[in-house]
Each structure stands twice: as structure tokens, then as C-alpha cells.
Biotite code that builds the C-alpha atoms (Angstrom):
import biotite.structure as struc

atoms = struc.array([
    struc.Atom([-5.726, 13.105, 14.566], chain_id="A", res_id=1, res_name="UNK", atom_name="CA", element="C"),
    struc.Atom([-5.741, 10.563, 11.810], chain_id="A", res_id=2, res_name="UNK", atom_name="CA", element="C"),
    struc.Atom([-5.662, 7.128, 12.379], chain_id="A", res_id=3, res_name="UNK", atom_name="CA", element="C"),
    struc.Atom([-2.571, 4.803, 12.007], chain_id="A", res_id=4, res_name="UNK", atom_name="CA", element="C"),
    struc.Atom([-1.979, 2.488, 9.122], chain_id="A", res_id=5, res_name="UNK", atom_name="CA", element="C"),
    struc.Atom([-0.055, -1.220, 9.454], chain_id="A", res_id=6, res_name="UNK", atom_name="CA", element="C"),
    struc.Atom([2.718, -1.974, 6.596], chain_id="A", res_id=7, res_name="UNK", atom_name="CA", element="C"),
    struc.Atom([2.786, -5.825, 7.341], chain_id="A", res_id=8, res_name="UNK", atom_name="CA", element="C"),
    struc.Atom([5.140, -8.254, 4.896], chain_id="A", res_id=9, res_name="UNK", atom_name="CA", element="C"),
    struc.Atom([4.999, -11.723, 4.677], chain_id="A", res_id=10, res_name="UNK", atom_name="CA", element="C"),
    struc.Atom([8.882, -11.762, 4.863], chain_id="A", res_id=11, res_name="UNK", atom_name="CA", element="C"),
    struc.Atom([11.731, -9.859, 6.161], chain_id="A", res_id=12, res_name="UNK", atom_name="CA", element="C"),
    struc.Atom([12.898, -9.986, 2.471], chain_id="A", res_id=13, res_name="UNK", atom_name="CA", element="C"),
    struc.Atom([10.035, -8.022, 1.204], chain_id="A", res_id=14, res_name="UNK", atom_name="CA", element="C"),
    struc.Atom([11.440, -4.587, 3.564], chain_id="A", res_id=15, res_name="UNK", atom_name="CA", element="C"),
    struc.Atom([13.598, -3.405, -0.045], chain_id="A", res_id=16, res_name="UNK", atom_name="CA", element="C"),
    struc.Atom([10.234, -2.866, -1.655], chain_id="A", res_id=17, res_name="UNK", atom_name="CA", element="C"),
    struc.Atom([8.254, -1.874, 1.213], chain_id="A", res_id=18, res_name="UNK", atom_name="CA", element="C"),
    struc.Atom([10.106, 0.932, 2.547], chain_id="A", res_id=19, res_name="UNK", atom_name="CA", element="C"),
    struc.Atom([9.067, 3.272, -0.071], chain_id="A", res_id=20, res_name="UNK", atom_name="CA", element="C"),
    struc.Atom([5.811, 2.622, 1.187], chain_id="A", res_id=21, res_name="UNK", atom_name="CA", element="C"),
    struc.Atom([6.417, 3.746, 4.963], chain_id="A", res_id=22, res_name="UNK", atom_name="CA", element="C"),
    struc.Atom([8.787, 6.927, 3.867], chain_id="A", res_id=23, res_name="UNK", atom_name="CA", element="C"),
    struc.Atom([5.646, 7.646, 1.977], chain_id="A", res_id=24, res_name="UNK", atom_name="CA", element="C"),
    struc.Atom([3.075, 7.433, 4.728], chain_id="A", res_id=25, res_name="UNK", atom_name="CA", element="C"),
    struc.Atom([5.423, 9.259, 6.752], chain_id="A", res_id=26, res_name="UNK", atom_name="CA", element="C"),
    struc.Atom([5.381, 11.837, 3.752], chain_id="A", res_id=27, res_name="UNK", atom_name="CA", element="C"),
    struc.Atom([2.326, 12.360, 4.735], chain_id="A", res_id=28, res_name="UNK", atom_name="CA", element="C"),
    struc.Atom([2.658, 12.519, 8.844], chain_id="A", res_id=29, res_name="UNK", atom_name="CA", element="C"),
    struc.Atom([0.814, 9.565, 8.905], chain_id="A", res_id=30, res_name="UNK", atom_name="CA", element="C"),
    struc.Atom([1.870, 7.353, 11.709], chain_id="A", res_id=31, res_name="UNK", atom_name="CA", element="C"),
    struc.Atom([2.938, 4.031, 10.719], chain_id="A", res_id=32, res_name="UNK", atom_name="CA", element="C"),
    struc.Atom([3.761, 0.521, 12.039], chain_id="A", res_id=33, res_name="UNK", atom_name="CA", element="C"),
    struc.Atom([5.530, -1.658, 10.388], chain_id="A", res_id=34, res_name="UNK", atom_name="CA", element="C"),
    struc.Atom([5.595, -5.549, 11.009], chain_id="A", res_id=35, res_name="UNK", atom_name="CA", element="C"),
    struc.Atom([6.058, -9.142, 9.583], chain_id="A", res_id=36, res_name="UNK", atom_name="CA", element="C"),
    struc.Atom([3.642, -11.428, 10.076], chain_id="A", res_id=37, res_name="UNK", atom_name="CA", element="C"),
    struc.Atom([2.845, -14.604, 7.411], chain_id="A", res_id=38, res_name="UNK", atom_name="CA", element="C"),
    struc.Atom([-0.513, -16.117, 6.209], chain_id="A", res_id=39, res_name="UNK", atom_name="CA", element="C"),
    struc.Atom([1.165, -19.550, 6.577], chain_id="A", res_id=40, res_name="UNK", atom_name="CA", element="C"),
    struc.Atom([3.953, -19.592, 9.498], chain_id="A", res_id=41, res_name="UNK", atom_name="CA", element="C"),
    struc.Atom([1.870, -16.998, 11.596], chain_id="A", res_id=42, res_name="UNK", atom_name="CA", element="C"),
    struc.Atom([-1.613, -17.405, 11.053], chain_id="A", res_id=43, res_name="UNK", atom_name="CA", element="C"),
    struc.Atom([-2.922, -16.610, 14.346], chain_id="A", res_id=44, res_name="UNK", atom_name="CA", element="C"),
    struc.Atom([-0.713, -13.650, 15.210], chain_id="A", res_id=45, res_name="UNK", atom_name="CA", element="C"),
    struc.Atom([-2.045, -12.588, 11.939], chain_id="A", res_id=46, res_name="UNK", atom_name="CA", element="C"),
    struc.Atom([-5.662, -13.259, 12.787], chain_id="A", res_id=47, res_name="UNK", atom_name="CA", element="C"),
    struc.Atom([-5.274, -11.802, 15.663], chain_id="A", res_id=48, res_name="UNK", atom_name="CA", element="C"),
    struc.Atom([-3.659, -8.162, 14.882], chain_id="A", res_id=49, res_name="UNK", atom_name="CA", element="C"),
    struc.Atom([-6.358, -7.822, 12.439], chain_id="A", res_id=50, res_name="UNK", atom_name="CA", element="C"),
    struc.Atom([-8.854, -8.351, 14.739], chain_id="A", res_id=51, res_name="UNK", atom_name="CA", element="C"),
    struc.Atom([-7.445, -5.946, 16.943], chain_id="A", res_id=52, res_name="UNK", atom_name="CA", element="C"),
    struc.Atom([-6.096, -3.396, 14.378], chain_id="A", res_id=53, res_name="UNK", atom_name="CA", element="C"),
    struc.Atom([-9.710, -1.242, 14.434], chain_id="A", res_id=54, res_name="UNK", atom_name="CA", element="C"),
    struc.Atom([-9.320, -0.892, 18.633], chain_id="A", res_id=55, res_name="UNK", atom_name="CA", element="C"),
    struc.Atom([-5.854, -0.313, 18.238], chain_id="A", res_id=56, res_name="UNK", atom_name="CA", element="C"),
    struc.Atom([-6.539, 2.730, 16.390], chain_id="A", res_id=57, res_name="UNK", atom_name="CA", element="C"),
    struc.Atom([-5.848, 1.979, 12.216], chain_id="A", res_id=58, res_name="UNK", atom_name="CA", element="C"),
    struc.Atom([-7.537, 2.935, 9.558], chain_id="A", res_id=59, res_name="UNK", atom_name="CA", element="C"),
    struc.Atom([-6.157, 0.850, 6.759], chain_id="A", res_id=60, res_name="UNK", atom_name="CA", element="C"),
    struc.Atom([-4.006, -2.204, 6.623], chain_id="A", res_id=61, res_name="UNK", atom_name="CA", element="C"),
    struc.Atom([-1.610, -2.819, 3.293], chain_id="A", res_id=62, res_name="UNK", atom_name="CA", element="C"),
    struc.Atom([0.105, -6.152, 3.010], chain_id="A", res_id=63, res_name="UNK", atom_name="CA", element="C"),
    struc.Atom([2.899, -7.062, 0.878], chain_id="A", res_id=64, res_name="UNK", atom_name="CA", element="C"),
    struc.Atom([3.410, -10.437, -0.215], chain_id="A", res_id=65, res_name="UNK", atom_name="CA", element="C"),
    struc.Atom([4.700, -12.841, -2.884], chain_id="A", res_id=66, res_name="UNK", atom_name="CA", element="C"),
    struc.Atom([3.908, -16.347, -4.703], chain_id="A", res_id=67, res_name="UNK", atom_name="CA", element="C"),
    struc.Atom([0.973, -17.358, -2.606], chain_id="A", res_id=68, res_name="UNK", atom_name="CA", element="C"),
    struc.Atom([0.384, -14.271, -1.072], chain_id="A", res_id=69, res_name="UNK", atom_name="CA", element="C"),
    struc.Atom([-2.201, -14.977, 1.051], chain_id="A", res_id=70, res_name="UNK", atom_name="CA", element="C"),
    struc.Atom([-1.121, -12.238, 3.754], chain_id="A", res_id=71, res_name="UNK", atom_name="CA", element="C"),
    struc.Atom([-3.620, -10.014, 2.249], chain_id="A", res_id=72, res_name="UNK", atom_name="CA", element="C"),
    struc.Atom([-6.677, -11.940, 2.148], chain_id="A", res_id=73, res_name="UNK", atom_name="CA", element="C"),
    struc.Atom([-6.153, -13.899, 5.599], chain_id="A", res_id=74, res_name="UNK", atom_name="CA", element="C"),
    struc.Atom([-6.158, -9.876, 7.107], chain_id="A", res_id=75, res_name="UNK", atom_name="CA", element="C"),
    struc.Atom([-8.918, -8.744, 5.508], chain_id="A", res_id=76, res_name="UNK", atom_name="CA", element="C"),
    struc.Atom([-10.832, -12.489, 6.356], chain_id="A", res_id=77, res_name="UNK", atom_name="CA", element="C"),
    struc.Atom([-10.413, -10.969, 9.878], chain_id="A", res_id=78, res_name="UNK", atom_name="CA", element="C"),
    struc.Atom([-11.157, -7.010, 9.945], chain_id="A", res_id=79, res_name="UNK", atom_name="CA", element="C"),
    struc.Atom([-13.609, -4.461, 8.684], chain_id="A", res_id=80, res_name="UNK", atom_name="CA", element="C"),
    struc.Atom([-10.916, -2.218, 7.645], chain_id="A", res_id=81, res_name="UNK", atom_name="CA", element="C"),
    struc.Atom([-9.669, -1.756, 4.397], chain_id="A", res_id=82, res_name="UNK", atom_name="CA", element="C"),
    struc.Atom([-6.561, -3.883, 3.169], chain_id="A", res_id=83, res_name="UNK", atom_name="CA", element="C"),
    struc.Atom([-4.543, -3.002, 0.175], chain_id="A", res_id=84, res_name="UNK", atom_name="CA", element="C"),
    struc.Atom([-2.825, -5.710, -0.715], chain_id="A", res_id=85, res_name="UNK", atom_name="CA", element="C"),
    struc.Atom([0.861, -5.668, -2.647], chain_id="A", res_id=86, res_name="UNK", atom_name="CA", element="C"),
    struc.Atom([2.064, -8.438, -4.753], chain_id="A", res_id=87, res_name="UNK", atom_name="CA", element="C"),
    struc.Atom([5.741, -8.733, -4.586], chain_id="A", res_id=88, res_name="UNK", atom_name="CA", element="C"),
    struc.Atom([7.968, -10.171, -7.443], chain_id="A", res_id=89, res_name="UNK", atom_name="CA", element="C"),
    struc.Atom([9.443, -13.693, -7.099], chain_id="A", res_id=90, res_name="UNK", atom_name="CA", element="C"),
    struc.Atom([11.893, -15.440, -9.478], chain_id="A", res_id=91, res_name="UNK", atom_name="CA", element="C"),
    struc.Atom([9.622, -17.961, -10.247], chain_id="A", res_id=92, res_name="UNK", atom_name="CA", element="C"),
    struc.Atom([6.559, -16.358, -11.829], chain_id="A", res_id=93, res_name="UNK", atom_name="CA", element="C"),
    struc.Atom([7.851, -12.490, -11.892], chain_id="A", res_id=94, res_name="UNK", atom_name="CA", element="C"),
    struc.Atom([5.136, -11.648, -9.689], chain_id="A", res_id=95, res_name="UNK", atom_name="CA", element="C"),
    struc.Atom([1.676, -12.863, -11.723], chain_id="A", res_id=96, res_name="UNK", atom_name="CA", element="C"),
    struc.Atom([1.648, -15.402, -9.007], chain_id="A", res_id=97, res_name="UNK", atom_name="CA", element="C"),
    struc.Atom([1.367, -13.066, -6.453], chain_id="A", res_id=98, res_name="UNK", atom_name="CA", element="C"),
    struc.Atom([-0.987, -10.677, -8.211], chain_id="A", res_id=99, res_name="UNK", atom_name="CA", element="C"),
    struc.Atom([-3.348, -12.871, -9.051], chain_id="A", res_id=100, res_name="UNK", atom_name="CA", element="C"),
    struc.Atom([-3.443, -14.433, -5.434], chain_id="A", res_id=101, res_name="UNK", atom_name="CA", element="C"),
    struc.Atom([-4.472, -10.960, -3.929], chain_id="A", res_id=102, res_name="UNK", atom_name="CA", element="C"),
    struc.Atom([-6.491, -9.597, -6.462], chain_id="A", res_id=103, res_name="UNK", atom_name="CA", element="C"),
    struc.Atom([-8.748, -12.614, -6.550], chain_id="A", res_id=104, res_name="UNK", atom_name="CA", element="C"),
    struc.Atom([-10.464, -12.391, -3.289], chain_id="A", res_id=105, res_name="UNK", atom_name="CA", element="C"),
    struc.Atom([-14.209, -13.937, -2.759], chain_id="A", res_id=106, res_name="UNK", atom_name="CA", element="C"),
    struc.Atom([-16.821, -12.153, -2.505], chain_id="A", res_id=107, res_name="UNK", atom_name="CA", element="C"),
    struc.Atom([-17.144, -10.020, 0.665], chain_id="A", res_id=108, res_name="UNK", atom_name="CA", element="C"),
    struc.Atom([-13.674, -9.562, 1.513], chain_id="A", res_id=109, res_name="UNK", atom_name="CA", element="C"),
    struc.Atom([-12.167, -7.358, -0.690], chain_id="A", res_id=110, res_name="UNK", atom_name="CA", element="C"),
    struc.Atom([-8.694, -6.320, -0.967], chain_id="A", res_id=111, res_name="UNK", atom_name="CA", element="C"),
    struc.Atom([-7.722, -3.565, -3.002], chain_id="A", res_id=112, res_name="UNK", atom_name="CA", element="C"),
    struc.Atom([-4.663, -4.580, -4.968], chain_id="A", res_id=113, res_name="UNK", atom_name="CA", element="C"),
    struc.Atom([-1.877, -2.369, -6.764], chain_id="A", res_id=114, res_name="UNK", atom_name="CA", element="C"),
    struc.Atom([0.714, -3.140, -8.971], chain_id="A", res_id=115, res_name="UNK", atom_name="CA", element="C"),
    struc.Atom([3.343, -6.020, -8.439], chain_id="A", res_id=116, res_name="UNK", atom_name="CA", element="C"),
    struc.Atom([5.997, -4.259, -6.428], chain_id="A", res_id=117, res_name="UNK", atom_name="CA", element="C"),
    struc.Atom([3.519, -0.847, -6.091], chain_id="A", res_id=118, res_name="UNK", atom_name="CA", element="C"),
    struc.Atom([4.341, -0.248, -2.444], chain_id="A", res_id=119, res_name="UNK", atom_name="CA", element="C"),
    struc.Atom([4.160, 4.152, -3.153], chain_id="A", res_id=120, res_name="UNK", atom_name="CA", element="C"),
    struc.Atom([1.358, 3.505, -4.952], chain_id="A", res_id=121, res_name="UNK", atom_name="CA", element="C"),
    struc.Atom([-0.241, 1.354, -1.869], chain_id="A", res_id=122, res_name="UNK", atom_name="CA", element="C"),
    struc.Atom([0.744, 4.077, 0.871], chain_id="A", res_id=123, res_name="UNK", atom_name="CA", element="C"),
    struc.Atom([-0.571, 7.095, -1.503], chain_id="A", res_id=124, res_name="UNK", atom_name="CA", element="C"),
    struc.Atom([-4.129, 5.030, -1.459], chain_id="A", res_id=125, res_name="UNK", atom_name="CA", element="C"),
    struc.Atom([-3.861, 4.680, 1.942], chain_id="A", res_id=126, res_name="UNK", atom_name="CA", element="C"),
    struc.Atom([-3.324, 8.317, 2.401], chain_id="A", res_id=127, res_name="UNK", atom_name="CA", element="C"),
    struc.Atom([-6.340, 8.862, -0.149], chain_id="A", res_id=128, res_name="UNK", atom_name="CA", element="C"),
    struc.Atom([-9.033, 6.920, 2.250], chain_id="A", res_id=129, res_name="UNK", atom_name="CA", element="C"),
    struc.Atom([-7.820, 8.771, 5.404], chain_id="A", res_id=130, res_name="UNK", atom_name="CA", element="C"),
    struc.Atom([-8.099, 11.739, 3.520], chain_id="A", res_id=131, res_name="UNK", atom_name="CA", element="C"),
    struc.Atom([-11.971, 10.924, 3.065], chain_id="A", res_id=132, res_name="UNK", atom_name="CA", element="C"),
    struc.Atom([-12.030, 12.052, 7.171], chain_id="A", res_id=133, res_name="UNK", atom_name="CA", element="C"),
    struc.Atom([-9.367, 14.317, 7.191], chain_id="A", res_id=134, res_name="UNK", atom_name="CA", element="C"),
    struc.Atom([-9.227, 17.692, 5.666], chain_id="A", res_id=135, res_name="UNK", atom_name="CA", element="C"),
    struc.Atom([-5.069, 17.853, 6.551], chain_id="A", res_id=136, res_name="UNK", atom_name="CA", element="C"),
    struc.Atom([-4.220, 14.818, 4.422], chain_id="A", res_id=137, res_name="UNK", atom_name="CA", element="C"),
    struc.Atom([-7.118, 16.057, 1.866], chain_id="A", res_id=138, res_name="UNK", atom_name="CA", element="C"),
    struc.Atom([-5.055, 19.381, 1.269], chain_id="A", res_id=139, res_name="UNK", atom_name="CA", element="C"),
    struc.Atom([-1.579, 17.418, 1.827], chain_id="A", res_id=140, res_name="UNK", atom_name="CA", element="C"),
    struc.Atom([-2.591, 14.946, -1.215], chain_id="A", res_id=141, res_name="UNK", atom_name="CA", element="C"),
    struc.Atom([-3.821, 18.046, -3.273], chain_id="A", res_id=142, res_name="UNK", atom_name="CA", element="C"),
    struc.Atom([-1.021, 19.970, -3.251], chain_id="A", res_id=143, res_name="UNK", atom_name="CA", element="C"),
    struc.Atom([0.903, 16.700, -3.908], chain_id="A", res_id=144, res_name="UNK", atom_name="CA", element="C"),
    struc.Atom([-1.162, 16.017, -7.013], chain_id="A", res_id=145, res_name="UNK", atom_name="CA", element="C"),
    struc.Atom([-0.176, 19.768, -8.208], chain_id="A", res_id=146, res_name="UNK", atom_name="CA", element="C"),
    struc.Atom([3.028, 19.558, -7.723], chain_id="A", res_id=147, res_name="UNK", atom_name="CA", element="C"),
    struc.Atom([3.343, 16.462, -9.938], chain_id="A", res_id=148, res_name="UNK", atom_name="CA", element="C"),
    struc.Atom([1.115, 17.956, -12.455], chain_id="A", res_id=149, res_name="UNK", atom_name="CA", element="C"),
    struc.Atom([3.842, 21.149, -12.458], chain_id="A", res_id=150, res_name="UNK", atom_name="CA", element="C"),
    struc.Atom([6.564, 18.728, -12.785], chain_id="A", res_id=151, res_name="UNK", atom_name="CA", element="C"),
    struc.Atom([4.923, 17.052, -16.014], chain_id="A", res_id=152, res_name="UNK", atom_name="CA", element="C"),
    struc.Atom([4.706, 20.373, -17.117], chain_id="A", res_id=153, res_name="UNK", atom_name="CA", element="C"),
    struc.Atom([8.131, 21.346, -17.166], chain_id="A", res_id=154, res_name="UNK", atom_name="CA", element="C"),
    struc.Atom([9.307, 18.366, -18.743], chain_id="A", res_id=155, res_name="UNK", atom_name="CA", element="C"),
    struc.Atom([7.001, 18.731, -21.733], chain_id="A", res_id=156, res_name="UNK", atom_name="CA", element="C"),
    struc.Atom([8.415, 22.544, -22.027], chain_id="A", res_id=157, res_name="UNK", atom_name="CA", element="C"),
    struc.Atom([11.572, 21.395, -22.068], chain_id="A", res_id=158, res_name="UNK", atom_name="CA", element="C"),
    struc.Atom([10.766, 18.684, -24.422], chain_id="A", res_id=159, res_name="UNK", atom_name="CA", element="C"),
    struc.Atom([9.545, 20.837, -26.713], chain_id="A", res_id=160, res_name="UNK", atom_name="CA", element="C"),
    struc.Atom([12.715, 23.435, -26.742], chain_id="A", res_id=161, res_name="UNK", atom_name="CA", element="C"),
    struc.Atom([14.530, 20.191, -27.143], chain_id="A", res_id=162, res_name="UNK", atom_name="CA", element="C"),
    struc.Atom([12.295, 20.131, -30.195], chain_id="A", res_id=163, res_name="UNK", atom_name="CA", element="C"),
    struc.Atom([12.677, 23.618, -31.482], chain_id="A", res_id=164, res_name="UNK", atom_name="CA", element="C"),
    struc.Atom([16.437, 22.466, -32.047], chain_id="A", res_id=165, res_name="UNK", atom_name="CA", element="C"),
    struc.Atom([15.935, 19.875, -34.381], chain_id="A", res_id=166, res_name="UNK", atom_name="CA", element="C"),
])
């Protein structure tokens, strides 16, 4: 059985982007728990599921969070696991803010960090480093990563009849 992996957001607010994230992860069959939790307003609850999250039976943590967005790198201050951190657009700064906030981490406590808003993107890297310990969500992810290759594949045939009629 593969291990579980936490979706926490800094905010209520971030669930629109997140989502796609856990329908992802449950894509997969991986089992996924969801929960908000803040850097700033929480900090100890925070501390204190990452501590836990290794006995509790996850393998990776991703954390979504705007402006400051120190969700990320207060969770991976307090866990061995891996955190993938996801900076969420604001009004103010479209996001940089955020993306610079979790992909600047010290050295030592990494956080891997995808795109502003990249919440697929975060559960599909998730997926990949269970995968390095399970054969099921190896094959699950290859026959994902054919199935989008097909898809390219189509559309450039029919781009290219589209083409042919010019």
C-alpha cells in the first residue's frame, strides 16, 4: 500500500485551485487528506502535523499558499518528508510574491516548488516520488505519460490535414 499524501492550504480560499490537485491524487488511488492550516494564524498545529505526518503514514506533503507563503517552508522546517510547495496568485503581486517565498528556502530544507497556481502539476510530482517505491503508481504514471503523448499526436495529425487544405 502506498503511503498517504497531505494537500494543506493556507486558506479556505485557496480550495478553487487546489482541488485539481486532490481529484488528481485520487486519479491515481492515492489516498489523500486535505486540510487548512496557516504558517502565521496556526503555527503550532502546523508544526505539529508535520511532525507527526511521517508516523501518521505520508509520504509527501504539498502546500498551497499565497503572498507570504510561508506554509511551505514552516512544514518542511518540521519533517523529513518531502514538501512541494504551490504558490497561489494574489491581486497584489499576481503570484511572484508567493513564488518567490517558497522557492527560496535555506539551505537544508528544501521545498520543491511548481508553478504559481500548478496544483496538477504538484499532485502528478507527488505521484512521481511514491512511484519511486511503488511499481502500481510506476505503471499508473506510465501509461498516463502515453496516453498524453497519443493525444499530442493526434492533434499534430489533425493539424496537419488542417494544413493539407490550405
Amino acid at each position: 500500500m502506498s503511503k498517504k499524501v497531505a494537500v494543506i492550504m493556507g486558506s479556505d480560499s485557496d480550495f478553487p485551485v487546489v482541488k485539481s490537485a486532490v481529484s488528481e491524487l485520487k486519479k491515481y488511488g492515492v489516498e489523500t487528506v486535505c486540510r487548512v492550516m496557516s504558517a502565521h494564524r496556526t503555527p503550532a498545529e502546523a508544526a505539529e502535523f508535520a511532525s507527526n505526518a511521517k508516523a501518521e503514514g505520508f509520504g509527501v506533503i504539498i502546500c498551497a499558499a499565497g503572498m507570504a507563503a510561508h506554509l511551505a517552508g514552516v512544514i518542511a522546517g518540521h519533517t523529513t518528508l518531502p514538501v512541494i510547495g504551490i504558490p497561489m496568485k494574489s491581486a497584489a503581486l499576481e503570484g511572484m510574491d508567493a513564488l518567490l517565498a517558497t522557492v527560496m528556502m535555506p539551505p537544508g530544507v528544501p521545498v520543491a516548488t511548481v508553478g504559481i497556481n500548478g496544483a496538477k502539476n504538484a499532485a502528478v510530482l507527488a505521484v512521481q516520488m511514491l512511484a519511486v517505491s511503488d511499481d502500481e503508481l510506476a505503471a499508473k504514471l506510465a501509461d498516463e505519460k502515453k496516453k498524453m503523448a497519443e493525444g499530442v499526436i493526434e492533434k499534430d495529425k489533425a493539424l496537419q490535414a488542417e494544413i493539407e487544405k490550405l
